[in-house]
C-alpha positions in Angstrom: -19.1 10.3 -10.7 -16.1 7.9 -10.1 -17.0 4.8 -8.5 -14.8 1.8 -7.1 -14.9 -0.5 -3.6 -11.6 -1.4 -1.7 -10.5 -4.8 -3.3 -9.1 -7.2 -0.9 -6.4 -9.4 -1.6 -8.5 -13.0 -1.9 -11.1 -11.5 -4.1 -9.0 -12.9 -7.2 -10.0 -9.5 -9.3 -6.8 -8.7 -9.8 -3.7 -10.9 -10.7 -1.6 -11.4 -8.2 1.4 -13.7 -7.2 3.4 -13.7 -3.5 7.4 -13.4 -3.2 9.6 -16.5 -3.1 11.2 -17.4 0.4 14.2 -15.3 0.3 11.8 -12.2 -0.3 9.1 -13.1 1.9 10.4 -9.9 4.4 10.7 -7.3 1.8 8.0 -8.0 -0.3 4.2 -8.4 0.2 2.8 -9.3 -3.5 3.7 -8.7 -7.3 0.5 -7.7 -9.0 -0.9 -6.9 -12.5 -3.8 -5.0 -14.1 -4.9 -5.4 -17.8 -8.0 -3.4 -19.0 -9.5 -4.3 -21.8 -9.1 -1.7 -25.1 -13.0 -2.2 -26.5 -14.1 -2.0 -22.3 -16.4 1.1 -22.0 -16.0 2.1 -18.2 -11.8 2.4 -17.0 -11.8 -0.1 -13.9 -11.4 2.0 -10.7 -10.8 0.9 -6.4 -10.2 2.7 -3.4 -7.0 2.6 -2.5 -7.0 2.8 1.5 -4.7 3.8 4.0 -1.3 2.1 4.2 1.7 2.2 5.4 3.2 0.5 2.3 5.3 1.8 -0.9 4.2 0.5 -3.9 5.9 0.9 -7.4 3.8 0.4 -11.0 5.5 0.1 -14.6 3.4 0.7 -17.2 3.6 -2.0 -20.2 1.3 -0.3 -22.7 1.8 2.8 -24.5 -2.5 3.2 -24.1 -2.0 2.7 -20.1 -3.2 5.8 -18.1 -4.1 5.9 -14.8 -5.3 8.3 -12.8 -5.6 9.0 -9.2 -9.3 10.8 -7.1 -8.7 12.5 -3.7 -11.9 13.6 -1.8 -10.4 17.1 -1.5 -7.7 17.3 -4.0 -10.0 16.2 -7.1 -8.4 14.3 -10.0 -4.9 14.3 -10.8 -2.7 12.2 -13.6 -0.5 9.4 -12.4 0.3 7.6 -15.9 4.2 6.2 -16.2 6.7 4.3 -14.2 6.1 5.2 -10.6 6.7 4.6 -6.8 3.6 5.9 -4.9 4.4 6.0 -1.0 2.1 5.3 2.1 -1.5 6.9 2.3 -3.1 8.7 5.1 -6.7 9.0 3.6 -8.0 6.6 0.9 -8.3 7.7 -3.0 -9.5 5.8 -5.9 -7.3 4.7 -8.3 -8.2 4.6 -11.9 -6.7 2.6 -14.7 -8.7 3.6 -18.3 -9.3 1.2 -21.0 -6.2 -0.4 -22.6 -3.7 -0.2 -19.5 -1.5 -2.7 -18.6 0.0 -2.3 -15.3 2.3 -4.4 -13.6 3.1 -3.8 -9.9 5.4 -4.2 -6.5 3.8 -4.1 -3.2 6.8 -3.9 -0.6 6.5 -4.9 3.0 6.3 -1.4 5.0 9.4 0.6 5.9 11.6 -2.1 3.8 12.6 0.4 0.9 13.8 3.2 4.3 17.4 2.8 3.2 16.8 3.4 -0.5 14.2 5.9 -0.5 16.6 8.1 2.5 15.1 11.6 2.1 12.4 11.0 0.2 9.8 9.3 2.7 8.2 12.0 3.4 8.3 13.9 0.1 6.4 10.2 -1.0 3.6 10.3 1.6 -0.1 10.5 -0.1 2.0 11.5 -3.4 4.4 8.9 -5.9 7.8 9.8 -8.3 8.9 9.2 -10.9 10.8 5.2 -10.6 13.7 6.2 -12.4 15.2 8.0 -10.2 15.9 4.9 -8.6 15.8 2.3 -11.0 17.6 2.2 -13.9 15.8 2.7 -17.5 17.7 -0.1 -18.4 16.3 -2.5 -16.1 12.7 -1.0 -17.0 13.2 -1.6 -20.1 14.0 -5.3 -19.9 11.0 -5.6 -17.6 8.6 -4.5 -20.1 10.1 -7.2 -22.5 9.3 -9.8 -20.6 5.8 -11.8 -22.1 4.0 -12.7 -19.1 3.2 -12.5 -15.7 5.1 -15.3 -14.4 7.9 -14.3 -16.4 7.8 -10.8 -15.2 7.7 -11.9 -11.6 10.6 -14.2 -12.2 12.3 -11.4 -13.7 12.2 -8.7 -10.5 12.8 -11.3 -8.2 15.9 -12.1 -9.5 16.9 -8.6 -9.7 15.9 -8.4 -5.9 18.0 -11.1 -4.9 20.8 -9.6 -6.5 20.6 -6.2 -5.0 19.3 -7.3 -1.3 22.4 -5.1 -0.1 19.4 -2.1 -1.0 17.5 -3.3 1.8 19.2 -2.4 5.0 17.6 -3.9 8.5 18.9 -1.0 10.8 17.3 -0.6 14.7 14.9 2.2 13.2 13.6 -0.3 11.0 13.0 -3.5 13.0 11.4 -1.4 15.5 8.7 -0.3 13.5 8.3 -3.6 11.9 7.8 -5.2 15.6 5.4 -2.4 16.3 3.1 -3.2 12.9 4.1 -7.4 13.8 2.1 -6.5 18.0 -0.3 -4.6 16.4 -1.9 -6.4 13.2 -1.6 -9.9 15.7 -2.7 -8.4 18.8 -5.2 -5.7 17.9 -4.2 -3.3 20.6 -3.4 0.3 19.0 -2.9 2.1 22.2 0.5 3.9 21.4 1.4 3.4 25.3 1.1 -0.2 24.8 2.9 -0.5 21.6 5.8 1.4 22.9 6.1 -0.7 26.0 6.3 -3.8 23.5 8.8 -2.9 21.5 11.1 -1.0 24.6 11.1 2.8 23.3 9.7 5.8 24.2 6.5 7.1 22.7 8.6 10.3 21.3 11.0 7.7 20.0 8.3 5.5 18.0 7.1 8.6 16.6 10.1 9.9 15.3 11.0 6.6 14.0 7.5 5.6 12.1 8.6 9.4 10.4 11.8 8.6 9.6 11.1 5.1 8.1 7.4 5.5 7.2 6.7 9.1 6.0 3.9 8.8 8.6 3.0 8.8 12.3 2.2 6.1 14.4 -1.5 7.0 14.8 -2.0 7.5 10.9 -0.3 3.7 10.8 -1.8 2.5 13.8 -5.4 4.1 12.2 -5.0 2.9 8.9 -4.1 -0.9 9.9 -7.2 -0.8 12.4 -9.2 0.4 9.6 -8.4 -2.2 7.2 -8.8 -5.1 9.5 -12.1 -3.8 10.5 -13.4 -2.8 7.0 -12.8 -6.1 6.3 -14.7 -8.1 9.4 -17.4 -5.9 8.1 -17.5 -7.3 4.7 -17.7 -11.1 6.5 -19.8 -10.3 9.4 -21.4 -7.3 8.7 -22.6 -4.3 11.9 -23.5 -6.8 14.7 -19.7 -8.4 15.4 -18.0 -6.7 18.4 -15.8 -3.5 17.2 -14.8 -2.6 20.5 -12.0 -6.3 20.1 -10.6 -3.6 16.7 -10.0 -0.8 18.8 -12.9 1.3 18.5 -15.8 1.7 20.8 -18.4 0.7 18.9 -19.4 0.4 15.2 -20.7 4.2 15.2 -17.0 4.9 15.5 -15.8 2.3 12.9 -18.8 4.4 10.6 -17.1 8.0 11.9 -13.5 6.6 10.6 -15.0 5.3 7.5 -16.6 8.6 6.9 -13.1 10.4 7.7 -10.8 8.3 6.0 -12.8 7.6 2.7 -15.5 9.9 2.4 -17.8 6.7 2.3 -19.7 4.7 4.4 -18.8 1.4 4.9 -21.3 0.2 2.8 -19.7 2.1 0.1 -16.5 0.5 0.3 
């Protein structure tokens, strides 16, 4: 049986380095993951639901990763890749001898790029050449270090910012995450009234930009920012302030979402 726990951001297990200023709205963190070749168990996490687009370059020829749906079983993810947002969690899987370096963007930043493709890249990835050059791959995977690979894509970055185009779709889901992750109210009546559209709007804008709905956004931040007041204050803090009604339902979502209880995570 595969087994691996969500892995939050300050838990320092994996490598990871935040943008400069100038990049601080498009992307969220660069991050790198180097198994070890004589390691006997690949190392494995749940991946859970997100509204973010991430893209991975392998920089091993022994990397292989794989990824584990509940329903869908196993499936082979190895090579340069952009994975899209997730509506249920999976466990990602990277075997011994992979080295994997990593872009977390900022949700819905990569819209005007990815154009058609949003919803083709929900809960699934592609192959990153068809958006990036080989070429620029390449001189990626030359680069030594971490640092220097970091240094690297965010100089390509800020020479192609004219990729990331801030339309009205966009900036109106980004307020919509901005209410929600600071405020904690999910209710889509409320969200919409915040950010002055209608609800049929917001939804066919989170589509458009996101490759998901509002509610599987809404559900999935929720999720996260509960999973991880569990993991600091355990069953007896007050749910109901997350949007649920009690911590029953934050164990029902868990159980939906990830298969898992949230002890399990």
């Amino acid at each position: 049986m595969v087994k691996g726990r969500v892995i939050f951001e300050d838990e320092e297990k994996i490598e990871i380095k935040y943008p400069c200023f100038e990049l601080k709205d498009i992307v969220e963190y660069y991050f790198e993951i180097h198994t070890s070749d004589n390691s006997i168990n690949p190392f494995s996490f749940i991946a859970l639901p997100n509204a973010n687009i991430s893209t991975s370059i392998h920089l091993s020829e022994k990397s292989k990763t794989f990824k584990v749906h509940q329903e869908y079983g196993m499936s082979d993810t190895t090579g340069d890749k952009i994975s899209g947002s997730l509506t249920e969690a999976i466990t990602v899987i990277h075997a011994p001898g992979t080295h994997e370096f990593s872009i977390k963007f900022k949700p819905g930043v990569l819209y005007s790029l990815l154009s058609k493709d949003i919803l083709t890249l929900a809960d699934n990835h592609l192959p990153l050449q068809k958006y990036i050059k080989q070429e620029v791959l390449n001189d990626l995977k030359l680069k030594s270090s971490f640092e220097e690979r970091v240094q690297f894509v965010e100089s390509w970055l800020l020479n192609n910012l004219k990729i990331f185009s801030f339309d009205f779709k966009l900036k109106t889901v980004i307020k919509a995450i901005y209410y929600i992750d600071n405020s904690h109210d999910y209710k889509l009546n409320a969200v919409c009234k915040q950010v002055g559209v209608s609800n049929s709007t917001l939804n066919r804008y989170f589509k458009e930009v996101l490759g998901m709905s509002p509610k599987q956004c809404f559900k999935a931040l929720r999720f996260k920012a509960a999973l991880r007041n569990y993991r600091t204050k355990g069953s007896y803090d007050l749910y109901d302030e997350l949007g649920y009604t009690d911590f029953s339902h934050f164990v029902k979502e868990a159980k939906s979402l990830a298969n898992k209880n949230p002890s399990e995570l």
